[in-house]
C-alpha positions as CSV (number, residue, x, y, z in Angstrom):
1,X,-51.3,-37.9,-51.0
2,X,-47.6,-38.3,-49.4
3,X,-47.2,-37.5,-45.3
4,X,-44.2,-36.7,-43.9
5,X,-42.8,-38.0,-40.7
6,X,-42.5,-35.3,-38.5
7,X,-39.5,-36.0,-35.6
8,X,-40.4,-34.6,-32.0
9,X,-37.5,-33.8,-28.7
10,X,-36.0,-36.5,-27.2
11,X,-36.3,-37.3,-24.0
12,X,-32.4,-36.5,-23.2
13,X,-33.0,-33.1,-24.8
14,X,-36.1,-32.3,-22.5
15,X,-34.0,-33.4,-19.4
16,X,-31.2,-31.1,-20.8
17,X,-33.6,-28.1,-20.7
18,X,-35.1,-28.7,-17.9
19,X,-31.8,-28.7,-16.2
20,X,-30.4,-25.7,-17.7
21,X,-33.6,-23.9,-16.6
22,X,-33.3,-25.6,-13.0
23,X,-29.9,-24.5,-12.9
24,X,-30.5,-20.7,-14.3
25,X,-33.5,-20.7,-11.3
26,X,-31.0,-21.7,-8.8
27,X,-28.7,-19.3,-9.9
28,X,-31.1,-16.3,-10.1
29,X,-32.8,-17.6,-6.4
30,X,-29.9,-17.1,-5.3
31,X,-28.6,-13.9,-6.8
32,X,-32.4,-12.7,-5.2
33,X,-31.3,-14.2,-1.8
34,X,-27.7,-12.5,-1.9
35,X,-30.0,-9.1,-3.0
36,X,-32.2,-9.0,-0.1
37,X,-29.6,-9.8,2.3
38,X,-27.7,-6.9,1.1
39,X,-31.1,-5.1,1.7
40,X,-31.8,-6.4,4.8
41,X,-28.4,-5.5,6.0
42,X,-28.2,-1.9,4.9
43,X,-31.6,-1.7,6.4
44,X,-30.7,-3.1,9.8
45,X,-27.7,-0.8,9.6
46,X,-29.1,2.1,8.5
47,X,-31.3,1.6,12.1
48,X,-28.4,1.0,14.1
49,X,-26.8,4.6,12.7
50,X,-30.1,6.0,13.6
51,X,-30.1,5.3,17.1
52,X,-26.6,6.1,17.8
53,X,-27.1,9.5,15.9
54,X,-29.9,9.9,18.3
55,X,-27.7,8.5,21.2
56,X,-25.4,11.0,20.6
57,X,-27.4,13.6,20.7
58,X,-28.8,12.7,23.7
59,X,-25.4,12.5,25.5
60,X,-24.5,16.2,24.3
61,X,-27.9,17.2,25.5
62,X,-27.8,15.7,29.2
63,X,-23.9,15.7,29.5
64,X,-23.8,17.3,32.8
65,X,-26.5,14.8,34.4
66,X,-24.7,11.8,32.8
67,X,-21.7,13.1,34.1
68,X,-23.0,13.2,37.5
69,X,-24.7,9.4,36.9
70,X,-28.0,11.3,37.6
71,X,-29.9,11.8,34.8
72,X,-33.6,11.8,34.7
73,X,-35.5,9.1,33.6
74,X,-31.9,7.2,33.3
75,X,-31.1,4.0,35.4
76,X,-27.4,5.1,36.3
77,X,-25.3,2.5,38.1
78,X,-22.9,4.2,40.6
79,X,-21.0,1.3,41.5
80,X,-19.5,1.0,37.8
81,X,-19.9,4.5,36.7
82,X,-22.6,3.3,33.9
83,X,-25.7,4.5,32.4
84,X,-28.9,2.2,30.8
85,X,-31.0,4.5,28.7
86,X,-33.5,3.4,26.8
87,X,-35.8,4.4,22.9
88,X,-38.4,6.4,25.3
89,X,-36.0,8.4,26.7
90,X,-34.3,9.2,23.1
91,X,-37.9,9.7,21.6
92,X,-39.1,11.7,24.8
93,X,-36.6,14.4,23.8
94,X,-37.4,14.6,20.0
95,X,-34.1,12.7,19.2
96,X,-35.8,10.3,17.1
97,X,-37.7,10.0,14.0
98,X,-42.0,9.7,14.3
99,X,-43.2,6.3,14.4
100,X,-39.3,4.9,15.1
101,X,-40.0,0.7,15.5
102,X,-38.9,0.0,19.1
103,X,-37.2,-3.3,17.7
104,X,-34.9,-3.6,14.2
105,X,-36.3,-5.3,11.2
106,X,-35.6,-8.8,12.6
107,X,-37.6,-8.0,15.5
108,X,-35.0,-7.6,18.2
109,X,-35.0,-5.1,21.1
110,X,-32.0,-2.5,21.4
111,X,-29.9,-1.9,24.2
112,X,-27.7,1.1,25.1
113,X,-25.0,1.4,27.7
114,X,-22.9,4.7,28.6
115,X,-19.6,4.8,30.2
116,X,-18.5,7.5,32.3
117,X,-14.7,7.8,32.7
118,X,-11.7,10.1,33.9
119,X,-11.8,13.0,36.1
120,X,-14.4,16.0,37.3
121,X,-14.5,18.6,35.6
122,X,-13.8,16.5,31.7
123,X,-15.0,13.1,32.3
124,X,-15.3,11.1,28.9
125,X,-18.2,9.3,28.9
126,X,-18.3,7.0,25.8
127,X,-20.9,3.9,25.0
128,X,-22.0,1.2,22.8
129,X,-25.6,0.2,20.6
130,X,-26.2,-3.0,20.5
131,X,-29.0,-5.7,19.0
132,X,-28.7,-9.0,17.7
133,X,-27.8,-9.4,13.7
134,X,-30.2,-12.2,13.2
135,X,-34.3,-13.0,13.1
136,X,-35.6,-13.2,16.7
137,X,-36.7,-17.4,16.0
138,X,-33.1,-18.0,14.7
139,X,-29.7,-18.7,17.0
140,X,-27.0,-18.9,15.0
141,X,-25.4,-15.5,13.0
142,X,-24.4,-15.2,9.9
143,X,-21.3,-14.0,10.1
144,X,-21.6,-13.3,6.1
145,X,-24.4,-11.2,6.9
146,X,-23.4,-9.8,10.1
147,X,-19.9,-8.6,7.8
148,X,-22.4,-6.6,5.5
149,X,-23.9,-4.8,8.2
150,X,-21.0,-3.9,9.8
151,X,-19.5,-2.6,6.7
152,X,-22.8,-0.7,6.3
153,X,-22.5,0.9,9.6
154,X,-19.0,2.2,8.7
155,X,-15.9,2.9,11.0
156,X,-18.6,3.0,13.8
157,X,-19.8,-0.3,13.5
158,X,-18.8,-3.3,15.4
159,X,-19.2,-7.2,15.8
160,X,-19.5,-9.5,18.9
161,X,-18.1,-12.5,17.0
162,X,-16.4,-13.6,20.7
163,X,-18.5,-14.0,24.0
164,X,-18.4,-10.7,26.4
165,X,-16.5,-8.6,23.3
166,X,-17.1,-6.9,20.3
167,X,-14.2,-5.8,17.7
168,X,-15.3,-2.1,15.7
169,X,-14.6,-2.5,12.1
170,X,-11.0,-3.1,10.7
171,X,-10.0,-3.5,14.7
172,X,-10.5,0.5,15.0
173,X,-11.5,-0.6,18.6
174,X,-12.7,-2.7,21.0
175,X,-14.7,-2.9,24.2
176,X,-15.6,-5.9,26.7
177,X,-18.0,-6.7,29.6
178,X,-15.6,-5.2,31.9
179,X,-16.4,-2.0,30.3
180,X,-19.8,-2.0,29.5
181,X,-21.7,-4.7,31.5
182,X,-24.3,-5.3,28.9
183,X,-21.7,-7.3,26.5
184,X,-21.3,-10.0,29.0
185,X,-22.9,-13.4,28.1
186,X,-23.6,-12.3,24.8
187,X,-22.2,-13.3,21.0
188,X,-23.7,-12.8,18.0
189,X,-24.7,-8.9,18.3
190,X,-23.6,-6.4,16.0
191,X,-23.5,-2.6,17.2
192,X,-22.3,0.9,17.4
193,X,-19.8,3.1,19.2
194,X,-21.3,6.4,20.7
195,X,-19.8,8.8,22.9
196,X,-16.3,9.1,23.1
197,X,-15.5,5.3,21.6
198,X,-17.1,6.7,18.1
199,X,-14.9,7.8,15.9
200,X,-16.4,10.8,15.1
201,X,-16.1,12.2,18.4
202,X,-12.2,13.4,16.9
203,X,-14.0,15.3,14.3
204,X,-16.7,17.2,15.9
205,X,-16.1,20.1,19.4
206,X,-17.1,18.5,22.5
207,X,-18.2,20.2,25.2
208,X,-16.6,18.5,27.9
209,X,-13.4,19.4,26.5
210,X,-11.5,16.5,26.7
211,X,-10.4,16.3,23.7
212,X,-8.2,19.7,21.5
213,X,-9.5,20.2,18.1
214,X,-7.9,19.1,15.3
215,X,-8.4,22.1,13.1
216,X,-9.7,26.2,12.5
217,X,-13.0,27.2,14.9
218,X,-14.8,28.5,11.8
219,X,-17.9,30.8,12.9
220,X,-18.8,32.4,9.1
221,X,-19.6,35.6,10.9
222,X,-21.3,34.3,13.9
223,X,-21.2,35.3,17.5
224,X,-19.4,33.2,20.6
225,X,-21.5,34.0,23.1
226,X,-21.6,33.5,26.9
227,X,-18.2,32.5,27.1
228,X,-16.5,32.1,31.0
229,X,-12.4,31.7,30.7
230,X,-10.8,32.3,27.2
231,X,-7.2,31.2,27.3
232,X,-5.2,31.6,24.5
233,X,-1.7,30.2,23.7
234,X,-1.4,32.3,20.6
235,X,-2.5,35.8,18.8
236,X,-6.3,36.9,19.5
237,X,-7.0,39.2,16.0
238,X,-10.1,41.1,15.5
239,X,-11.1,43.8,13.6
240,X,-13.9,44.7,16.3
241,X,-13.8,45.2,19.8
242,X,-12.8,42.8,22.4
243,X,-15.3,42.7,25.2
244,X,-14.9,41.0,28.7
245,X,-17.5,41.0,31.1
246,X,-14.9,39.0,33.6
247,X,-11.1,39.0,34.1
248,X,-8.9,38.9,30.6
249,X,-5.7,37.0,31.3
250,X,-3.4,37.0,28.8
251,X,0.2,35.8,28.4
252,X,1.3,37.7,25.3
253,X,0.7,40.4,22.6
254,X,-2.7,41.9,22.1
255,X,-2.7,43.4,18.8
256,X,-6.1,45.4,18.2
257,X,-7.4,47.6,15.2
258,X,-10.1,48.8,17.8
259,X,-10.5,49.6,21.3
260,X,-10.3,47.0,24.5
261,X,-12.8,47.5,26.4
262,X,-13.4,45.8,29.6
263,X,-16.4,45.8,32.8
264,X,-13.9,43.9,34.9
265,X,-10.2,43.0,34.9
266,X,-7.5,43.0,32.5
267,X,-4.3,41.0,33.6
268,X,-1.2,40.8,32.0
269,X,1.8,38.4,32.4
270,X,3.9,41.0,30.9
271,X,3.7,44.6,29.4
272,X,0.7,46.7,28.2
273,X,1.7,48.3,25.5
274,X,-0.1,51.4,24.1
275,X,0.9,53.9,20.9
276,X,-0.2,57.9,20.9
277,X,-1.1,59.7,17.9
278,X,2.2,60.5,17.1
279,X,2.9,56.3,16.7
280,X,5.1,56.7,19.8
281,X,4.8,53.3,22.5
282,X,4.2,53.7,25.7
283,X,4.5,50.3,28.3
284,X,2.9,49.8,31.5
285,X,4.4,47.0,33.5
286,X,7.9,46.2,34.9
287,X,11.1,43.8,34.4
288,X,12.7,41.9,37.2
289,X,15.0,45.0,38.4
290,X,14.9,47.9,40.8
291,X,11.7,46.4,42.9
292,X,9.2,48.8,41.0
293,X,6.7,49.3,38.5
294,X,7.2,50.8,35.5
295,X,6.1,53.1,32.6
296,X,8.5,53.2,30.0
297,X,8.3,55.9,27.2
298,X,9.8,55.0,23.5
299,X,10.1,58.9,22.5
300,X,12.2,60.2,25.9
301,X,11.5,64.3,24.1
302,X,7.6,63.9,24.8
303,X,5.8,63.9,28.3
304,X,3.6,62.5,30.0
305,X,0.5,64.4,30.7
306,X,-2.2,63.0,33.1
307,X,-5.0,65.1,31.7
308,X,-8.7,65.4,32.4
309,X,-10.6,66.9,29.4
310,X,-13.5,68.0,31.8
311,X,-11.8,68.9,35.2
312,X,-13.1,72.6,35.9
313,X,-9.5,74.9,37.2
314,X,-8.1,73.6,40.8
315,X,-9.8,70.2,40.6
316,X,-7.2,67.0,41.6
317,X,-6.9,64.8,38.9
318,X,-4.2,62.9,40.4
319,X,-4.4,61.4,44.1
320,X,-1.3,59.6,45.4
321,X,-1.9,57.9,49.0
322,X,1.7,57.6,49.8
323,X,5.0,59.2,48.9
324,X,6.4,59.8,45.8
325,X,9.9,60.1,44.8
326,X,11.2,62.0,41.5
327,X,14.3,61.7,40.4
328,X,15.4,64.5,39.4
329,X,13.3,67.9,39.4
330,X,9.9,68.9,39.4
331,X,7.7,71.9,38.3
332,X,4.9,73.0,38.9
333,X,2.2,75.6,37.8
334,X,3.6,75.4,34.4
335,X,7.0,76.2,35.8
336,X,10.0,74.6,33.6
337,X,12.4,72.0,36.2
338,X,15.4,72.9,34.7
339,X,14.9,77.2,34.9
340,X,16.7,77.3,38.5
341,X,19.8,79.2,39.6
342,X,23.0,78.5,38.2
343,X,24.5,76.3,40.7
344,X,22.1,74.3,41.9
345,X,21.9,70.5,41.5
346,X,17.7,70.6,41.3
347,X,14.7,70.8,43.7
348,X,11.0,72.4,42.8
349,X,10.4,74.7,40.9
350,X,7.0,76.5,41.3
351,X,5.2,79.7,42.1
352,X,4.2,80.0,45.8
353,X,4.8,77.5,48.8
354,X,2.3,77.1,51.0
355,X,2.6,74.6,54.2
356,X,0.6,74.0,57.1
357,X,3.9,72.3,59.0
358,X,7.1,73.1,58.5
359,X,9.6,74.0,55.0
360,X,13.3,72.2,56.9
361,X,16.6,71.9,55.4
362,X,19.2,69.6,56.4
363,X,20.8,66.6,55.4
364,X,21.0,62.9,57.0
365,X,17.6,63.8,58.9
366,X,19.2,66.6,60.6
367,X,17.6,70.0,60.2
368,X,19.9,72.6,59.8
369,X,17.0,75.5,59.0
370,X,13.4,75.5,59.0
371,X,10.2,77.8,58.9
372,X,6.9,76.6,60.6
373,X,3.2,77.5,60.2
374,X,3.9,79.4,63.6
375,X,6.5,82.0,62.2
376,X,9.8,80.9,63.5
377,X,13.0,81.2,61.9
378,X,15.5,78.6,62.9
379,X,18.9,78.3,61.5
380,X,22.2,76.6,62.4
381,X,24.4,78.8,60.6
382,X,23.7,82.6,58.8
383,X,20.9,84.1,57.8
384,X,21.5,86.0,55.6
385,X,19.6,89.3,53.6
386,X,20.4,91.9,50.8
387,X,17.1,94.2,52.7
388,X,16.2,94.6,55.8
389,X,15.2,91.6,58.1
390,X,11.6,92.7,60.4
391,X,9.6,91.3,63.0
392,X,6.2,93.0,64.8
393,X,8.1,91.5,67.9
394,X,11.3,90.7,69.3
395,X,13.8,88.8,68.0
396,X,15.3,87.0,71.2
397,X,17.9,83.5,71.7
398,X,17.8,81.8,74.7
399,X,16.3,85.3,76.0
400,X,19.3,87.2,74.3
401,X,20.5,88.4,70.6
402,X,24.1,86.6,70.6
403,X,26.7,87.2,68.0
404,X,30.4,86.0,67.3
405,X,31.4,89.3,65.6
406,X,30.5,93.2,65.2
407,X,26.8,94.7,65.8
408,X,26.5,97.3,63.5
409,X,24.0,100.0,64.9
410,X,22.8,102.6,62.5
411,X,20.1,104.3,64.3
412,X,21.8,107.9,65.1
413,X,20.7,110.5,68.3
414,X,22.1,113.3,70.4
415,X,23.0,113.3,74.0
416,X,19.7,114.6,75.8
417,X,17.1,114.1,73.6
418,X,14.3,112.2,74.2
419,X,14.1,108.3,73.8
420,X,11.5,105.4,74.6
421,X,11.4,102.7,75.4
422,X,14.5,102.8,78.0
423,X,16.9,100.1,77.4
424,X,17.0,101.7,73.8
425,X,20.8,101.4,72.2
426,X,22.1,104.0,69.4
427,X,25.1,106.6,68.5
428,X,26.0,109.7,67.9
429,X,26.8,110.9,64.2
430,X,30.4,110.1,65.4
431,X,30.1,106.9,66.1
432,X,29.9,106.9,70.4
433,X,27.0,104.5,72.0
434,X,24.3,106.2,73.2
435,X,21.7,104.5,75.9
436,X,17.8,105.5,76.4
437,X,18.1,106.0,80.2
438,X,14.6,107.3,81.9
439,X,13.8,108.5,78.3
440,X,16.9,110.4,77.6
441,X,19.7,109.7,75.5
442,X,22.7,109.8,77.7
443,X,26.3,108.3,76.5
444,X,26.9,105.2,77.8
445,X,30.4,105.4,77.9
446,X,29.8,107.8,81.0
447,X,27.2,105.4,83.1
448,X,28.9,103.1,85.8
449,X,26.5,100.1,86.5
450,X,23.7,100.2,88.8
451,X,24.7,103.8,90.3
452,X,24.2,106.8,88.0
453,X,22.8,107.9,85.3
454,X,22.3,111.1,83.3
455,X,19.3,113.1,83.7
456,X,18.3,116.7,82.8
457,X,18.8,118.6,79.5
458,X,19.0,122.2,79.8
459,X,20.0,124.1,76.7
460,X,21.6,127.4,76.9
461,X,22.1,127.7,80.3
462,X,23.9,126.8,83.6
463,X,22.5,124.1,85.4
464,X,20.6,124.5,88.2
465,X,22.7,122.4,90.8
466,X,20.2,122.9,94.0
467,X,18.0,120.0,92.6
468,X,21.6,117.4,92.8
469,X,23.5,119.6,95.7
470,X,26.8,118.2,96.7
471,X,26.1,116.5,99.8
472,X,21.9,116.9,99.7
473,X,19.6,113.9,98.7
474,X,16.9,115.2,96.2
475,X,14.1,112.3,95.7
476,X,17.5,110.0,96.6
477,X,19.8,111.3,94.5
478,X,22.6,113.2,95.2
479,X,25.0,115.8,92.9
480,X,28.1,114.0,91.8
481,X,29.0,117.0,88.8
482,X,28.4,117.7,85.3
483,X,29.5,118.0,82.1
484,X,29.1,120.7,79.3
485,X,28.4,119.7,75.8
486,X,27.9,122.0,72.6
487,X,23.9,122.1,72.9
488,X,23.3,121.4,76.7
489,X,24.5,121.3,80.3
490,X,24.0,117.4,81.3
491,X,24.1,116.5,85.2
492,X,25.1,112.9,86.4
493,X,23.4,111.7,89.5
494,X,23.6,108.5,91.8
495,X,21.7,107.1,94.7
């Protein structure tokens, strides 16, 4: 029988693969390392974003108590406008997930300051989230590893790399002790911005309205509801109505497809403008001339009617509590202005007159005519009338009639007839005055003044002269003579 010699590894060749196996263990130990710090970071990041998230959302919830540094259940600092708040009072208002760890996955505690800065009514209040980026039993950071959280955090995120500072990722910002208290001492932290450090605060509407937004107010349909002031530089479009429980101040144009309506106020910096069915404009407001108010017309051949629908007849649908002042003419009761007499420059035009004072004429506050509730006539100059002018009393100036020319007397009578009262004045068919003396007509071209007077009227025959002898007194009166006329002896007596 023939054996072979079989050969076996050499010693060098074990050692050989022993070290390549060494080496491949190192290699994948540490590739295993490098993997769960990655984990470890995004982990410890992913619980920093949690609790600013929550953060946040606790500083749009109690903004007006922060604001005031009053907050319940929140140590507020007055001295340096700052706020400590703590997990319980993010998980005692739901802000957090169940069964959130107090402490990150190294073990450490967080700790959140707020900010409050700038003026009442908009203060900014902005803050920071900070624990420490390594295990509770170690001192010294990686700063490898705190780089990996930090990048997982995002913009966010910051590092306190320098005692009493931290640096936000890429130098986006930066914050110190003399800003928020809680940084001072400290190094080796990582963190978060809230508030208004964070960057997203520029993306998202905040209510304390510090900040403008950057882009479109997109409801999808939705209501705006309870809103106090809405001031608008630009163009308000809707296809609805515009409601306003308050005042609506606006500085420009409201164009509207449906009505305005409006329980309070509506104020204008310049015109209301207003179209009829027609598409003519009509403007309400004023320009800087003739110290009025205005309503301006586009179309100057249409009117404008004030007009109440359900007004029953004679009801006032327009009250004016001081004067008014037209132009040019007026009309009323459906009266045209311009139908007046050729000749004159305008006035009313209406049906009846009717004043409980006095209807004047004049000019420069003189009256030259008037006519009062009490019947008088007054006039500086003629009255004048086609018919006759009558009064159930008499006419009397200064206790006389007075005229600068003629008295034309057309009431005709006869010498001896009867006449009353006496006083009465007339003339005979030929033109000669006749007065009503003791109730006779006698001509008063034959009376001499406080003496004689004609008496008696005896037609057909002589006068009997015993009753006015020459020389006797009769009753006073004595016989002077007489004087014949065509239907009557006529005797003229005196005292």
């Amino acid at each position: 029988m023939r054996y072979q010699k079989l050969k076996g590894f050499t010693l060098i060749e074990i050692l050989l693969v022993i070290g390549v196996i060494l080496v491949m263990s190192i290699l994948k130990v540490r590739d295993i390392n490098a993997e769960n710090e990655n984990l470890q970071a995004k982990m410890l990041a992913g619980q920093v974003q949690t609790v600013a998230e929550a953060t946040n959302a606790f500083l749009v919830l109690k903004y007006n108590e922060l604001s005031n540094l009053s907050s319940s259940g929140v140590s507020c600092n007055t001295g340096n406008s700052t706020c400590n708040i703590t997990l319980q009072n993010l998980t005692d208002n739901a802000l957090l997930p169940p069964n959130f760890s107090s402490t990150t996955i190294f073990g450490n505690p967080y700790e959140i300051q707020l900010k409050r800065t700038g003026n009442a009514p908009n203060y900014m209040i902005s803050g920071l989230v900070l624990t420490k980026g390594v295990r509770n039993t170690e001192n010294t950071p990686s700063l490898v590893f705190l780089g990996r959280v930090l990048r997982d955090i995002g913009r966010d995120g910051g590092i306190n790399k320098n005692t009493g500072k931290i640096i936000g990722t890429s130098n986006g910002w930066s914050a110190d002790s003399s800003l928020f208290p809680i940084l001072s001492g400290k190094t080796g932290y990582i963190g978060s911005a809230v508030g208004t450090l964070s960057g997203a605060y520029y993306v998202y509407l905040r209510r304390d309205g510090s900040l403008p937004m950057t882009g479109d107010l997109n409801m999808d349909g939705h209501n705006i509801k309870n809103v106090n002031n809405l001031t608008a530089t630009g163009e308000i479009n809707t296809s609805g109505n515009i409601v306003s429980g308050g005042n609506a101040s606006i500085a420009s144009n409201v164009t509207a497809g449906g009505n305005i309506s409006a329980a309070g106020t509506i104020s204008s910096g310049g015109w209301i403008n207003a179209k009829n069915g027609y598409g003519d404009s009509i403007s309400l407001g004023g320009d800087a001339a003739g110290e009025d108010y205005e309503i301006r017309m586009l179309n100057g051949n249409r009117p404008l009617t004030i007009y109440s629908p359900n007004a029953a007849s004679y009801t006032n649908i327009l009250q004016v509590n001081n004067n008014v002042k037209f132009g040019l003419r007026l009309g009323l009761m459906g009266r045209d202005p311009n139908d007046l007499p050729s000749g004159w420059g305008g006035g009313l035009r209406t049906f009846d007159v009717y004043a409980d004072g006095t209807i004047a004429a004049g000019t420069n506050k003189n009256i030259n005519a008037y006519l009062n509730s009490s019947g008088q006539i007054y006039a500086s100059s003629n009255i004048q009338a086609n018919g006759n002018i009558t009064s159930s009393s008499q006419i009397i100036s200064n206790g006389r009639l007075t005229t600068n020319e003629y008295v034309q007397i057309n009431g005709q009578a006869s010498i001896g007839a009867g006449c009353g009262p006496n006083g009465l004045q007339g003339r005979t068919p030929a033109g000669a005055l006749l007065s009503c003396v003791n109730g006779v007509w006698a001509n008063a071209s034959n009376l001499t003044q406080n003496s004689c007077y004609w008496t008696g009227n005896w037609s057909g025959r002589d006068f009997d002269e015993k009753n006015c002898a020459i020389g006797e007194y009769v009753a006073g009166l004595k016989f002077t003579g007489h004087q014949r006329s065509e239907s009557a002896y006529v005797v003229r007596c005196c005292k």
